[in-house]
N, C-alpha and C positions, 0 to 999 in steps of 0.2 A: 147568296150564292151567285155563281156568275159561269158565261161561259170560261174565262181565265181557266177556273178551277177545273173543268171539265179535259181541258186543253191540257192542264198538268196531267190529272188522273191517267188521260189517255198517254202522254208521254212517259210517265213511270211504266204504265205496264206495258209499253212497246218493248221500254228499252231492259224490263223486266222478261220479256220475252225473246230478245238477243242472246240469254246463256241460258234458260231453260227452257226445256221439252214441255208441254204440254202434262203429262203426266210426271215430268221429275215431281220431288214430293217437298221441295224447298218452294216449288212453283204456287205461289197461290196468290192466286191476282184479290182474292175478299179482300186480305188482310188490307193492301193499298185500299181500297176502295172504303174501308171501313174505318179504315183510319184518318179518310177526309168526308167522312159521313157529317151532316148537322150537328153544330156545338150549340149551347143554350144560346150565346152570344146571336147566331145565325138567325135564330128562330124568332129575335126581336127586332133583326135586321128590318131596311125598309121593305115592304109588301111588292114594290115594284120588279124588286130582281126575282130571276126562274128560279121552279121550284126545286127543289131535291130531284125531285122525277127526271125533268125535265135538262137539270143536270147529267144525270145516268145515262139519259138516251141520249143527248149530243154525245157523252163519252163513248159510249156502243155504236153510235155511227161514225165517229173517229176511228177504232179500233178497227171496224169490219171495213169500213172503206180503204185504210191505210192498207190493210191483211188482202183483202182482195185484188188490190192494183199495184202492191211492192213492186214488181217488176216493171210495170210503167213508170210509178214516178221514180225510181230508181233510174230511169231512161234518162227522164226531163234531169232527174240533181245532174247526171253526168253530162248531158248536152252544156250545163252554164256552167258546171265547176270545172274549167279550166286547170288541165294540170294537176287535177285529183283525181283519185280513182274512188268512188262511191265506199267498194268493200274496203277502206283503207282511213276511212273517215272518222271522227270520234263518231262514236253511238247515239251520244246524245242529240249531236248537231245533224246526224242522219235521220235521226225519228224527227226532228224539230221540223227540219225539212220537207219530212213524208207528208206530216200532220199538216202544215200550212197546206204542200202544193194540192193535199187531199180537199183542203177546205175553198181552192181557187180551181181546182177541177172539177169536181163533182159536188159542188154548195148543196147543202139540204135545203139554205135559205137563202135569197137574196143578200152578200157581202161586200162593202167595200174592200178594195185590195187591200186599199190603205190599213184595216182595220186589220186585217188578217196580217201582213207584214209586221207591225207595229205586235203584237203579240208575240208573233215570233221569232220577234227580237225579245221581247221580253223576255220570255222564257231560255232562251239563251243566254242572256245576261244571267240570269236567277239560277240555268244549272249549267251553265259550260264556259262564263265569263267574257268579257269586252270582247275580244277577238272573236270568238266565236259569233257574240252578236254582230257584228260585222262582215263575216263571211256568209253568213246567214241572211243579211241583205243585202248584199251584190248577187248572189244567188239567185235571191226569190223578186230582186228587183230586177235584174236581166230578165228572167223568166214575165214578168207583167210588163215591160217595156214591151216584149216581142209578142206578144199577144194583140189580136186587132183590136 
């Protein structure tokens, strides 16, 4: 397991959280979560990657940090995107965005930027394609350049 994985979970169910309420009844964040629960494959993996657990709770402080501070990094996506308007953004590339600038604002752990960018390109390659990965670091690369 890996943080990657945690990084996805938590971007499905952000961007699962953009058309339903809380209580709609199509809403049910288990189903994502359990449907990248441990395969046997995982469980022979090497010893060295985090564990399931440990997985879950970088995902729950992706979530709660992203949920708590929308409106700020909402701020920072609008201060470097240029010529965009945030509520006008694909979905995807707006959570991909919350989720990094969450992980370079408020780190639970000690991160390279580097490491954090590089993710979040990935993950936009993998669900919003080339372009997307691209706007997604001018972005989040403005945003670390201007930081001291």
């Amino acid at each position: 397991m890996s943080r990657h994985k945690s990084r996805q979970q938590a971007l499905e169910l952000l961007y699962s959280r953009e058309f339903h309420k809380e209580n709609d009844i199509q809403y049910k964040e288990t189903e994502i979560l359990e449907q990248d629960s441990l395969t046997a494959e995982d469980l022979t993996a090497d010893t060295d990657e985090i564990t399931d657990q440990d997985e879950q709770a970088y995902c729950q402080y992706l979530l709660d940090t992203v949920s708590d501070h929308k409106a700020e990094l909402d701020t920072v996506i609008q201060t470097y995107a240029k010529d965009w308007n945030v509520d006008n953004m694909n979905h995807t590339d707006r959570n991909i965005l919350r989720l990094a600038l969450c992980e370079l604002m408020y780190p639970k752990e000690p991160m390279a930027s580097s490491i954090v960018l590089n993710e979040a390109i990935i993950l936009a390659k993998e669900f919003s394609g080339q372009k997307a990965a691209r706007f997604v670091n001018g972005i989040l690369g403005a945003y670390v350049k201007a930081q001291p």
